[in-house]
DRENDO-1510 file (C-alpha; in Angstrom, 1 decimal, always signed):
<recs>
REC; n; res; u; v; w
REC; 1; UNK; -63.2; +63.0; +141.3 .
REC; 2; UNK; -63.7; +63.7; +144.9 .
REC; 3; UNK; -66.2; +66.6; +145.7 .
REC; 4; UNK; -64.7; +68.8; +148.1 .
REC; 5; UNK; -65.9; +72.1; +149.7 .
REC; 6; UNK; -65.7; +74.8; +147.6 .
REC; 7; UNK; -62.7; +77.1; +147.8 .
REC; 8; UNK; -63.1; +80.0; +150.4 .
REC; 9; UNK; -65.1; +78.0; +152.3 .
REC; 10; UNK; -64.7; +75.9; +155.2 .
REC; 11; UNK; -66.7; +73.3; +157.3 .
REC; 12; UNK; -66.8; +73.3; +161.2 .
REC; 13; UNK; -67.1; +69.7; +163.1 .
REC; 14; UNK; -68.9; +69.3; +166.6 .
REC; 15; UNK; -65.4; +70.1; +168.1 .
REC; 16; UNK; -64.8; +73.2; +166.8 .
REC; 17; UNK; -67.9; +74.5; +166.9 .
REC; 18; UNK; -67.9; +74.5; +170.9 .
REC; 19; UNK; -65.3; +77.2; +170.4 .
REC; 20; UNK; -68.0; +79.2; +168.0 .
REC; 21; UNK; -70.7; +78.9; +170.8 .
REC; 22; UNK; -68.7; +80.6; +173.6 .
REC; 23; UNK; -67.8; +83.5; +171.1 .
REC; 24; UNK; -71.5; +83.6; +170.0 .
REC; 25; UNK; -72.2; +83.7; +173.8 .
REC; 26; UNK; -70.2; +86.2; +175.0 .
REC; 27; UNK; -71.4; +88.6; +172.1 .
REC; 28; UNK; -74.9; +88.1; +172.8 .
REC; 29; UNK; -74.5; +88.9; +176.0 .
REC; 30; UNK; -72.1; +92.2; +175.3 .
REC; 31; UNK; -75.0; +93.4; +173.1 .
REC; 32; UNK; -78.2; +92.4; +175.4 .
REC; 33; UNK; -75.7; +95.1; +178.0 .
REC; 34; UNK; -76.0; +97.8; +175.6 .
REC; 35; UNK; -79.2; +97.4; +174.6 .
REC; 36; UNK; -79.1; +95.8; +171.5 .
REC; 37; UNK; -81.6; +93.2; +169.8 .
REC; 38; UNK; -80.7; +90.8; +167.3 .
REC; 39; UNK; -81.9; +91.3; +163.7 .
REC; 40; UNK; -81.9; +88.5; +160.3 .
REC; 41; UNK; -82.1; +89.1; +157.2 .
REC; 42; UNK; -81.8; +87.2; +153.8 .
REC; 43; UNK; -78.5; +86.1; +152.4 .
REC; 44; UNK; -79.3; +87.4; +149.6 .
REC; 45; UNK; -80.6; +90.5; +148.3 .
REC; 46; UNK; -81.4; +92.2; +144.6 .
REC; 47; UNK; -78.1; +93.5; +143.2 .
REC; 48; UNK; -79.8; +97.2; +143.3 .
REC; 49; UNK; -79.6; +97.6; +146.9 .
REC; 50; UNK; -76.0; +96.9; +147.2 .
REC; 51; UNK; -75.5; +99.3; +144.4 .
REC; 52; UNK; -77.0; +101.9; +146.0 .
REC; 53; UNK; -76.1; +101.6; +149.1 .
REC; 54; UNK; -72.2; +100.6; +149.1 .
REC; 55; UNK; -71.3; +102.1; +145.8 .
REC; 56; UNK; -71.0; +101.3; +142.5 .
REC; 57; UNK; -67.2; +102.1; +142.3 .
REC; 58; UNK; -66.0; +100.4; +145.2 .
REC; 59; UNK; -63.8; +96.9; +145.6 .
REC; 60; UNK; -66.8; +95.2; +146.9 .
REC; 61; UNK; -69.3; +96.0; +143.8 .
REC; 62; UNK; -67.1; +96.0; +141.1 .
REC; 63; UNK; -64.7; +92.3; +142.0 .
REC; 64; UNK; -65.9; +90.9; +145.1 .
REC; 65; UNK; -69.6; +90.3; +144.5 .
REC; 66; UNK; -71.3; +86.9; +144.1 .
REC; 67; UNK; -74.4; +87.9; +141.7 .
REC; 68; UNK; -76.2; +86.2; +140.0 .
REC; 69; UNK; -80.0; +85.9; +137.7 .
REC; 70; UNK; -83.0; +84.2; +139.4 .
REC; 71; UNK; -85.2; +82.0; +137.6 .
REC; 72; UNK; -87.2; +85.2; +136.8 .
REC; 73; UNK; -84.1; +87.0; +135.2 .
REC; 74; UNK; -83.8; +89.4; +138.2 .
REC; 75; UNK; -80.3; +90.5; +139.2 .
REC; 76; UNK; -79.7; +89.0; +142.6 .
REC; 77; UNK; -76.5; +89.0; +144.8 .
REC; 78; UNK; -75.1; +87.1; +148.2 .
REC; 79; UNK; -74.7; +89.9; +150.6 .
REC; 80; UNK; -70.8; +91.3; +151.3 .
REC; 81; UNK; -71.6; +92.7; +154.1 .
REC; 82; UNK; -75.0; +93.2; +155.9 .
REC; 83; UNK; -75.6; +97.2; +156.9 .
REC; 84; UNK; -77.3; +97.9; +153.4 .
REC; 85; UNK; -79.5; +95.1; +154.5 .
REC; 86; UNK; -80.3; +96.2; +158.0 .
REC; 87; UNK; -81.5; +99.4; +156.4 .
REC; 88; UNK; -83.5; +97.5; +153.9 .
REC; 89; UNK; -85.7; +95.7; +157.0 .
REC; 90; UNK; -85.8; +99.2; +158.6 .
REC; 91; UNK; -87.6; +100.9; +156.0 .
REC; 92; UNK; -89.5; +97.8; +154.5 .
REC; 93; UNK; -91.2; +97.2; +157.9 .
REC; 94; UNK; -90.8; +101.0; +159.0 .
REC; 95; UNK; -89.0; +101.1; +161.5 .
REC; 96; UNK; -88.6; +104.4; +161.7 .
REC; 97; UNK; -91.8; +105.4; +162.2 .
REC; 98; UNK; -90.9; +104.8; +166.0 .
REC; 99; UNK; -88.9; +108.2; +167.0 .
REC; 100; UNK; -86.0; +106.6; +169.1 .
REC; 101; UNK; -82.5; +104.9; +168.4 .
REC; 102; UNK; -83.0; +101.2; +167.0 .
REC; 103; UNK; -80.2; +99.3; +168.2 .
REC; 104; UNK; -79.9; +96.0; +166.0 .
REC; 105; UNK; -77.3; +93.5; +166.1 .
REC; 106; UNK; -76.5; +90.5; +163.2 .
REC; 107; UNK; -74.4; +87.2; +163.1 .
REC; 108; UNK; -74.6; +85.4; +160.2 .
REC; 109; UNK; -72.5; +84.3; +156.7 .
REC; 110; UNK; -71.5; +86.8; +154.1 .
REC; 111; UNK; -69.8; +86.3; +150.8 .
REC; 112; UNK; -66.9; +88.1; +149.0 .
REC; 113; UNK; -65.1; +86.5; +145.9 .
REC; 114; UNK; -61.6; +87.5; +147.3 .
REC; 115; UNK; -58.3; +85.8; +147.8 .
REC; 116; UNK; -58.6; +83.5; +150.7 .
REC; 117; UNK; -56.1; +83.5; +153.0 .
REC; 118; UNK; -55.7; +83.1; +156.9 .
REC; 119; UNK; -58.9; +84.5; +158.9 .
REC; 120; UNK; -60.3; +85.4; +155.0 .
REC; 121; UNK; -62.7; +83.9; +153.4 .
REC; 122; UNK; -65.3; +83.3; +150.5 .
REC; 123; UNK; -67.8; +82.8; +152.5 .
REC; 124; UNK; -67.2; +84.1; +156.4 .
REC; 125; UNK; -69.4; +84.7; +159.5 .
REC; 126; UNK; -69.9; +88.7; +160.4 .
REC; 127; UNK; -71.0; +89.9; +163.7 .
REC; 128; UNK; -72.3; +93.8; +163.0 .
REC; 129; UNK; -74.3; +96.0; +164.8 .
REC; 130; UNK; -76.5; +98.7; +163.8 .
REC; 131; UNK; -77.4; +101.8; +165.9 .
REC; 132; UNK; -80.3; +103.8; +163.6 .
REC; 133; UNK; -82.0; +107.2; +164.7 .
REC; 134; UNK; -79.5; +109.4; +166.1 .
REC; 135; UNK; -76.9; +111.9; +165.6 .
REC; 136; UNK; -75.4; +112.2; +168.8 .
REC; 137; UNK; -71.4; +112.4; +168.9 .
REC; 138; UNK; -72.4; +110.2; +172.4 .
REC; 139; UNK; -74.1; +107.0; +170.1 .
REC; 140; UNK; -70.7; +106.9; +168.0 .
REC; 141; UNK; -68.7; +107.0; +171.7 .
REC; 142; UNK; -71.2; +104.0; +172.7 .
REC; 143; UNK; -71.0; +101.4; +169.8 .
REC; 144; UNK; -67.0; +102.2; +170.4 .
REC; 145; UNK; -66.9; +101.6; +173.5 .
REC; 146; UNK; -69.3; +98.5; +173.1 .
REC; 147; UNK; -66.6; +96.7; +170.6 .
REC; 148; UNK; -63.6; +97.6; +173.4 .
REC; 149; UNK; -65.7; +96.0; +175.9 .
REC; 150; UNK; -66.2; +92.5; +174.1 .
REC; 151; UNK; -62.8; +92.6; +173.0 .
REC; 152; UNK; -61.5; +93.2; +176.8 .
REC; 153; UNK; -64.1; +90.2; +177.7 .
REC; 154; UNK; -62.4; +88.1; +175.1 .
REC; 155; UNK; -58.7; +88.9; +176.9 .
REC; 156; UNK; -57.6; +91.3; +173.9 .
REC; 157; UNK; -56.2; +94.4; +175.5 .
REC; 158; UNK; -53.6; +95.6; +173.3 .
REC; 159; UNK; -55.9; +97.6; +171.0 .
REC; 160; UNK; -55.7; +100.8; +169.4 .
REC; 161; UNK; -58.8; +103.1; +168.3 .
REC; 162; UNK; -57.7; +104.7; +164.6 .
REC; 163; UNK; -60.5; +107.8; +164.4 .
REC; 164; UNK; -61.1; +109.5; +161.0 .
REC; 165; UNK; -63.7; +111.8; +160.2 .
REC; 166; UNK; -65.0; +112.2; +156.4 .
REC; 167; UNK; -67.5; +114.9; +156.5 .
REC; 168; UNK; -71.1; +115.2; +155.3 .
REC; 169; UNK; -72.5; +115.8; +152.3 .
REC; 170; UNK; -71.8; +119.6; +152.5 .
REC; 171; UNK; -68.4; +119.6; +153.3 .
REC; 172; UNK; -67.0; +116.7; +152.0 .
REC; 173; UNK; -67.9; +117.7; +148.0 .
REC; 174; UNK; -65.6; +120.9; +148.7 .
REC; 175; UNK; -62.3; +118.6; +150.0 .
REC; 176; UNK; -63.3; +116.0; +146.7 .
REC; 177; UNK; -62.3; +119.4; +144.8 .
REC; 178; UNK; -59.1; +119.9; +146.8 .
REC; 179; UNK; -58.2; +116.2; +146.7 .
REC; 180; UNK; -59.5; +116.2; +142.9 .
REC; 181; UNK; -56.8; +118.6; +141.9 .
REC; 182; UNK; -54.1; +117.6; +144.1 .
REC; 183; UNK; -54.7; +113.8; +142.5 .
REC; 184; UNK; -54.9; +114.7; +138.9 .
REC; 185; UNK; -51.7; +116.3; +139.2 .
REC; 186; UNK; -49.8; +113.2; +140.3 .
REC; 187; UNK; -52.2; +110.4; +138.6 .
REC; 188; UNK; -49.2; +108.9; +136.2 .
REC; 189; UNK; -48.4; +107.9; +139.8 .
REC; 190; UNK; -51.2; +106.4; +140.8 .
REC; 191; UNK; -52.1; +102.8; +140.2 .
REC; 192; UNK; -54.7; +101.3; +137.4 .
REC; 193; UNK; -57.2; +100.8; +140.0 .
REC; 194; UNK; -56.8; +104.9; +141.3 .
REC; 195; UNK; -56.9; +105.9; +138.1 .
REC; 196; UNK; -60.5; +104.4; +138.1 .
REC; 197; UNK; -61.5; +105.8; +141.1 .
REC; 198; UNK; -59.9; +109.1; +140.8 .
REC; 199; UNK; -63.2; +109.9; +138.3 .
REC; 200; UNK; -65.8; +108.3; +140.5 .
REC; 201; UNK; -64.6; +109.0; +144.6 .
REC; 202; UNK; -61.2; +110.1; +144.4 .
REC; 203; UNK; -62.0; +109.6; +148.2 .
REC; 204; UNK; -60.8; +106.3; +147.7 .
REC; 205; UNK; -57.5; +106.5; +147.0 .
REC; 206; UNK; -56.7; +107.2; +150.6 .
REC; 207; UNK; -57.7; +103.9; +151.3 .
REC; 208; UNK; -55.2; +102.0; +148.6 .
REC; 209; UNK; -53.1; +99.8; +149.9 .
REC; 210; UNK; -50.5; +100.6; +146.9 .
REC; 211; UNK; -50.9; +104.3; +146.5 .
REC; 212; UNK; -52.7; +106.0; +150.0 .
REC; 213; UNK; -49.5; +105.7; +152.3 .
REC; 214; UNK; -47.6; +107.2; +149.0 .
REC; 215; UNK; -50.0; +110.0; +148.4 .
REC; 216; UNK; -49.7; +111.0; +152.4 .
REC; 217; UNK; -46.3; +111.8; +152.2 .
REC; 218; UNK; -46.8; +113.9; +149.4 .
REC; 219; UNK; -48.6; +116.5; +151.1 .
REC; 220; UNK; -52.2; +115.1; +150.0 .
REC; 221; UNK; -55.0; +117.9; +151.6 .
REC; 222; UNK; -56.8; +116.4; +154.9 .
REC; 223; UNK; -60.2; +115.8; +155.0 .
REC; 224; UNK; -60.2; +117.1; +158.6 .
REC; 225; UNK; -59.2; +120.3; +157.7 .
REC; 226; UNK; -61.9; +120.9; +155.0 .
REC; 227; UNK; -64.9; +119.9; +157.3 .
REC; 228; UNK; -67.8; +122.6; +157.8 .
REC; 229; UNK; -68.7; +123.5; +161.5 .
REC; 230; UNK; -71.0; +120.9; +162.2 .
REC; 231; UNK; -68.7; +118.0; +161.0 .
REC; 232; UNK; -66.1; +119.6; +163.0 .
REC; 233; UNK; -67.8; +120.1; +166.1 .
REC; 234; UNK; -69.6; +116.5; +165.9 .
REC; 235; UNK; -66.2; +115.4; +165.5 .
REC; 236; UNK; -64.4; +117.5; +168.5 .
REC; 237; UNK; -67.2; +115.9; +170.5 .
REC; 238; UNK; -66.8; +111.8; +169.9 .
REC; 239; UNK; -63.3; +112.6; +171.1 .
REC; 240; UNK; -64.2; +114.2; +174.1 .
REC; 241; UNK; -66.8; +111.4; +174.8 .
REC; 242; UNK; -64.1; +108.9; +174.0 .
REC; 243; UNK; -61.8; +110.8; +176.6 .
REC; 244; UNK; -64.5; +110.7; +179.4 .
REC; 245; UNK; -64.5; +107.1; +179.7 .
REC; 246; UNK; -60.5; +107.0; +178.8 .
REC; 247; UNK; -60.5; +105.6; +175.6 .
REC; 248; UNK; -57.5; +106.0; +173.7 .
REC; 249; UNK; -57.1; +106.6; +170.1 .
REC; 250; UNK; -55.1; +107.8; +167.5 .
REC; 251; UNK; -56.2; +110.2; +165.0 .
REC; 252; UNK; -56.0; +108.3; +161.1 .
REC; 253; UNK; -57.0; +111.5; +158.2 .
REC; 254; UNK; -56.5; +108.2; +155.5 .
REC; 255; UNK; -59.2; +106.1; +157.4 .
REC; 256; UNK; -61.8; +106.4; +154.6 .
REC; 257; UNK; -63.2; +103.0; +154.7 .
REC; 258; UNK; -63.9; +100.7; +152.2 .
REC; 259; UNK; -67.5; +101.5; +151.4 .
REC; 260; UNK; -68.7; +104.7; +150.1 .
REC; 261; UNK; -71.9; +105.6; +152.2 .
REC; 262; UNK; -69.7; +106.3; +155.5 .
REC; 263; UNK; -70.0; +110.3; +156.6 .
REC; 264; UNK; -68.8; +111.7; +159.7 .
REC; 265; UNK; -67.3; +109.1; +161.9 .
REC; 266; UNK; -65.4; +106.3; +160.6 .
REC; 267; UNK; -63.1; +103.9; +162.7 .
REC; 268; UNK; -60.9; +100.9; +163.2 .
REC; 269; UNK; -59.9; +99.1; +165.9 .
REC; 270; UNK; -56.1; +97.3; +165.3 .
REC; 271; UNK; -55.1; +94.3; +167.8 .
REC; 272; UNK; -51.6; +95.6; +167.4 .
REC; 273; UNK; -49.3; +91.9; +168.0 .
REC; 274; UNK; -51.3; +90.6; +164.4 .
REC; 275; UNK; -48.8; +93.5; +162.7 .
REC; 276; UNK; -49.9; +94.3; +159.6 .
REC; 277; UNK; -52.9; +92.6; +159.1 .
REC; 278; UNK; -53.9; +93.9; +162.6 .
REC; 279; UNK; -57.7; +95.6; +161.7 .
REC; 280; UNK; -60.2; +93.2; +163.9 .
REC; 281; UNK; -63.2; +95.7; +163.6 .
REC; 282; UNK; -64.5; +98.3; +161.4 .
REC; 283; UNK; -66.7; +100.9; +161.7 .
REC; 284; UNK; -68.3; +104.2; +161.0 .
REC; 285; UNK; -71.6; +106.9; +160.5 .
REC; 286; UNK; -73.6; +106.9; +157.6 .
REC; 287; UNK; -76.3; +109.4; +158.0 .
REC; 288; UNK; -77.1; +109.5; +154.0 .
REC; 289; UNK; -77.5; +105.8; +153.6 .
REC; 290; UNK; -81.0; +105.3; +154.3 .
REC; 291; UNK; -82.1; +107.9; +151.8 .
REC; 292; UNK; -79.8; +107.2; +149.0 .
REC; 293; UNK; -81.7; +103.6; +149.1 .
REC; 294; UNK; -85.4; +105.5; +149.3 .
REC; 295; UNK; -86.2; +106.1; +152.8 .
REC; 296; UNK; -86.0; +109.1; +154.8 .
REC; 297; UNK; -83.3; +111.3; +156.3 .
REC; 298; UNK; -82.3; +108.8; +159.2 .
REC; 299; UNK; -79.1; +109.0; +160.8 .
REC; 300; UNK; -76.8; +105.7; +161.6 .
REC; 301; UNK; -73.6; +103.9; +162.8 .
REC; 302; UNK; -72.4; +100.6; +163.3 .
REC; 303; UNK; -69.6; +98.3; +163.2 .
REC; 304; UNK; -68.8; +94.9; +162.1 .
REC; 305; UNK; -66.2; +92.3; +163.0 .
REC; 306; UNK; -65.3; +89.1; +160.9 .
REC; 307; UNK; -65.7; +86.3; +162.9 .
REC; 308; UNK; -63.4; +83.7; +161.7 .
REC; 309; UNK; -60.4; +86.4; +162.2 .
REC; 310; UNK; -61.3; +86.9; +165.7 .
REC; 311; UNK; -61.6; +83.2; +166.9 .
REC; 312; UNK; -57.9; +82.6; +164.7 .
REC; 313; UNK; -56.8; +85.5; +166.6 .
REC; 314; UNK; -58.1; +84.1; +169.9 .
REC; 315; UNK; -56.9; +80.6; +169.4 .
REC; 316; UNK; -53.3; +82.0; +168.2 .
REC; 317; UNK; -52.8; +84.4; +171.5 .
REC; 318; UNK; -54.4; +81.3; +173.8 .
REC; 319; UNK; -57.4; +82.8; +174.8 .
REC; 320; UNK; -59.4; +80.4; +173.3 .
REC; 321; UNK; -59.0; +76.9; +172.6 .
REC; 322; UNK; -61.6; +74.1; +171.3 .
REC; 323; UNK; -62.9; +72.7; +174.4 .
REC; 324; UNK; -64.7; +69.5; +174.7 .
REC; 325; UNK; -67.6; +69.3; +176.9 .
REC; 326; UNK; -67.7; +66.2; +178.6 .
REC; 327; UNK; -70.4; +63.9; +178.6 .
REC; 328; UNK; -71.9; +63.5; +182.6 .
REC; 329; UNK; -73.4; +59.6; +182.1 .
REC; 330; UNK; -72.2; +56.8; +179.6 .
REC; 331; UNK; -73.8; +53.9; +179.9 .
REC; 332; UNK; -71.9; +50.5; +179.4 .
REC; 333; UNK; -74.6; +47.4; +178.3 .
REC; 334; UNK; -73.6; +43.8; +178.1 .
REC; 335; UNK; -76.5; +41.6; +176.6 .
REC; 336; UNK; -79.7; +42.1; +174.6 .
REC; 337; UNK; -81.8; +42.9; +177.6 .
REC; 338; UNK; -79.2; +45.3; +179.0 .
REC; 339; UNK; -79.5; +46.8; +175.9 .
REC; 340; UNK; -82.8; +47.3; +175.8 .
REC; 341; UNK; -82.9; +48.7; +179.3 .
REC; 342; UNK; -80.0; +50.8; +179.0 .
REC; 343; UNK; -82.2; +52.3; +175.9 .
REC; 344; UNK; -84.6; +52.7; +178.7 .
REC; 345; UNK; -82.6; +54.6; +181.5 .
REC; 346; UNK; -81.3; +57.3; +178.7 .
REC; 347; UNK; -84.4; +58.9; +177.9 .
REC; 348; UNK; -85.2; +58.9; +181.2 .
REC; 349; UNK; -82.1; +60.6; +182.3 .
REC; 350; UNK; -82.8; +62.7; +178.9 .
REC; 351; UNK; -86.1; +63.4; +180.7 .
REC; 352; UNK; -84.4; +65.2; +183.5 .
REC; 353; UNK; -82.3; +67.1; +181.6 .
REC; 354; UNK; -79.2; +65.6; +182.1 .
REC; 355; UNK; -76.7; +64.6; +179.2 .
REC; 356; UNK; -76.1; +60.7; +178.7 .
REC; 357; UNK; -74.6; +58.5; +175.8 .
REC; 358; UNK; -74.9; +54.6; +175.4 .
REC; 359; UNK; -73.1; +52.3; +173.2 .
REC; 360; UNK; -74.7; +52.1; +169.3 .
REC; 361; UNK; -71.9; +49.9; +168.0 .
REC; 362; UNK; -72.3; +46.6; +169.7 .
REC; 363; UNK; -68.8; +46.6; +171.3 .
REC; 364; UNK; -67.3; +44.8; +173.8 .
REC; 365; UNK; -66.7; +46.0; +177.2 .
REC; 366; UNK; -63.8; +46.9; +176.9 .
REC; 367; UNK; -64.7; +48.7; +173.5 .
REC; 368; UNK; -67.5; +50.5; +175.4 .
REC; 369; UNK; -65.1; +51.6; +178.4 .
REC; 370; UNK; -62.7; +52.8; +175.9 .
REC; 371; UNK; -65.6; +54.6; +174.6 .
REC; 372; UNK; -67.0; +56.4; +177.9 .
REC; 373; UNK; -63.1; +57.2; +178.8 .
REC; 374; UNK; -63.3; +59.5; +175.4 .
REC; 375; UNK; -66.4; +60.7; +175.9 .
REC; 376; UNK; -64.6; +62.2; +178.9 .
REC; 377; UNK; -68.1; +60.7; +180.8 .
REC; 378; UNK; -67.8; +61.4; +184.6 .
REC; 379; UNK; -69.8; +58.1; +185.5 .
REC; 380; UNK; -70.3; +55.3; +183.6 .
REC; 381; UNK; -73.4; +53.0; +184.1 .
REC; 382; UNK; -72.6; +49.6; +183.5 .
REC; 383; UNK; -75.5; +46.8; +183.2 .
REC; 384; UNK; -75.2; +43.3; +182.4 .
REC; 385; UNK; -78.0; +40.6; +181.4 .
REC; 386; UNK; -76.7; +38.8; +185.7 .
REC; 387; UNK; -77.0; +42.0; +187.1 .
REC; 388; UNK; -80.2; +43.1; +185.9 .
REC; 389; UNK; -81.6; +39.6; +187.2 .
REC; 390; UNK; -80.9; +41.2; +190.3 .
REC; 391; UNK; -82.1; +44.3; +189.8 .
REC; 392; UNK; -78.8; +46.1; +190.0 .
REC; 393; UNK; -76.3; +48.1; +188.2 .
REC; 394; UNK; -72.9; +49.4; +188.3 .
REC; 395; UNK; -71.9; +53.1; +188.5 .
REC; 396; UNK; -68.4; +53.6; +187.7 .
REC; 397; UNK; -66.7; +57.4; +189.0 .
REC; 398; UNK; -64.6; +57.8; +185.9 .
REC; 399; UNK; -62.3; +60.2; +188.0 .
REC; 400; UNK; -61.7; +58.6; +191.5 .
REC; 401; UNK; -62.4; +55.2; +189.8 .
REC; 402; UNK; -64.8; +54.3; +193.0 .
REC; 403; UNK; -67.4; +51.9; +191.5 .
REC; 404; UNK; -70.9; +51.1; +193.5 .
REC; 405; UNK; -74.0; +49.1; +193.4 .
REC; 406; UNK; -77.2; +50.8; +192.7 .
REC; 407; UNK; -80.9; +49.3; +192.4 .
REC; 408; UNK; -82.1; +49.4; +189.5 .
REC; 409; UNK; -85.0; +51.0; +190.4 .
REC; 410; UNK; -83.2; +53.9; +192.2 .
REC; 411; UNK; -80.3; +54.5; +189.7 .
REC; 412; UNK; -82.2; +57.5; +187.7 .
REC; 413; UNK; -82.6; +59.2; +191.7 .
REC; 414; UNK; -79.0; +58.1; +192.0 .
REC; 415; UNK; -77.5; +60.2; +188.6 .
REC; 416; UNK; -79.6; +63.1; +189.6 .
REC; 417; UNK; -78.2; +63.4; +193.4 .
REC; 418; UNK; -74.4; +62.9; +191.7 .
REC; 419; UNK; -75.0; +65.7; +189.1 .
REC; 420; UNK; -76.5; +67.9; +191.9 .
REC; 421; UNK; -73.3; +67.5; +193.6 .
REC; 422; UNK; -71.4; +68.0; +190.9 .
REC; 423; UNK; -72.8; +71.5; +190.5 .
REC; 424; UNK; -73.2; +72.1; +194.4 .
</recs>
């Protein structure tokens, strides 16, 4: 039996990962703009922290998690997501002793035991960022704004902002009443999994694929009318900062979120010609998180954005295709000696910085011209065992198909005045 990659999972040859470097580029240099530096942490993390800090009731903890015992019989898990991990670094290595906003950014893998599908998977790359140390309404605004920003350098522009608040903890444990009551009155209506949560965060049934949409046109009470003043007023003012810089959004009072330490703020951005499935980041304020896993009072917000989904997205709307990057130098040898020498002339075109291939398969010439023409080479050196008597070589312009005689003394001065032309 074959041994294949596991499902969920997926590998990535040299060609496609060209396509992963430019994304990679771009957000590194949307978040170096903003401010933010990059931040990484273990893939895997004790089971407690995960517990604490996303919930113990929610999707992720109780059927999505990958956990496992260590050799010393402690409960360990692959990270779902990375924020509870961020906030883990901050207090282990106190970050917060420093009184100003810590703006950290991740890439990396993360791992969910969920159905795969397109853009989904077992194990899939998450770009996140974290901003830690302030409750400004203008912070939330920012991070937003940062996400529109990489998705306009990307070429998406047909996004819409879906803005929820869910309160604090002093407002939001007097609209769990309301909601409470309202629920248990209609909870033969509900599905198994509601039911569950209806005891735990009843909070969570908004965000049900099966019953939320149901339980909206019922009449379900709004979080956003049960917020206390400073909720509301934190709330009024992300809008207004949002408006200032003429952001759109729509207002979304069953945007919840998946995990259960989100207060205040909470957001999607949709890509609106996916349809359905058209969520491409996630986001949202969780001023209790740092303290429910031990450290102090610290307010936060972030966003992340599934990698893979983006790049499908890109590739599928033609804003990004898997581009090839040509080789500048092949170099063609005919003989033992030419080999030798050819061996020779690439380290020292290496040396300089400049990207070169020979042949490693002993083919023919016509083999190794096939060769360079895939490599996409721009010129191809060729040296024979006669010409190298001589002390010449062969340059070959792969695009005009002009072909010269060059010392072989002076071909490595040669390269380097073709290549600075080539970028001139």
């Amino acid at each position: 039996m074959s041994i294949t990659a596991p499902r969920g999972t997926q590998d990535f040859l040299p060609e496609q990962t060209v396509a992963w470097q430019m994304l990679e580029s771009k957000i590194r240099n949307i978040c170096a703009l903003y401010g933010f530096g990059e931040i990484r942490t273990p893939i895997f993390e004790q089971t407690e922290l995960f517990l604490r800090g996303i919930g113990e009731t929610t999707d992720v903890v109780t059927k999505e998690m990958y956990t496992f015992l260590d050799r010393g019989g402690r409960s360990m898990t692959l990270r779902p997501e990375n924020t509870a991990s961020v906030v883990r670094s901050f207090l282990e290595h106190k970050l917060y002793s420093e009184a100003k906003v810590h703006k950290l950014y991740y890439m990396g893998p993360m791992f969910r035991h969920d159905r795969p599908q397109a853009g989904r998977y077992r194990q899939f790359n998450q770009f996140g960022v974290e901003a830690i140390g302030s409750k400004s309404p203008a912070v939330d605004a920012e991070i937003i704004a940062m996400a529109f920003q990489l998705f306009h350098e990307l070429g998406l522009e047909d996004l819409t902002l879906h803005l929820n608040s869910v309160g604090c903890s002093c407002c939001r444990p007097r609209y769990r009443e309301k909601l409470l009551t309202f629920l248990e009155n209609k909870k033969e209506e509900l599905c198994e999994d509601c039911r569950t949560r209806l005891e735990k965060n009843p909070l969570r049934v908004l965000d049900c694929k099966l019953d939320g949409e149901k339980m909206m046109q019922m009449g379900v009470p709004l979080i956003t009318d049960s917020l206390c003043d400073m909720c509301h007023d934190h709330f009024e003012q992300v809008q207004t900062y949002l408006t200032s810089i003429h952001i759109p959004f729509v207002l979304d009072p069953r945007l919840v979120r998946g995990l259960d330490y989100y207060t205040n703020t909470a957001f999607e951005i949709m890509y609106t010609p996916l349809g359905a499935q058209s969520t491409i980041c996630g986001g949202g304020r969780y001023d209790g998180l740092i303290s429910e896993v031990g450290g102090p009072d610290t307010p936060g917000i972030g966003f992340a954005i599934g990698m893979e989904r983006l790049l499908l997205t890109l590739q599928e709307q033609g804003l990004m295709k898997n581009v090839e990057t040509p080789i500048p130098v092949y170099i063609v040898a005919l003989g033992d000696k030419a080999r030798e020498q050819a061996f020779v002339v690439q380290q020292q075109l290496r040396d300089r910085g400049i990207y070169v291939e020979i042949d490693l398969m002993g083919r023919s010439m016509k083999g190794q011209m096939k060769a360079a023409n895939k490599s996409r080479a721009i010129y191809t050196v060729i040296m024979g065992d006669d010409e190298l008597a001589q002390g010449e070589v062969s340059v070959r312009n792969m695009q005009t198909k002009e072909q010269v005689s060059v010392a072989l003394d002076d071909i490595i001065t040669y390269i380097e005045e073709q290549e600075k032309g080539m970028k001139a």
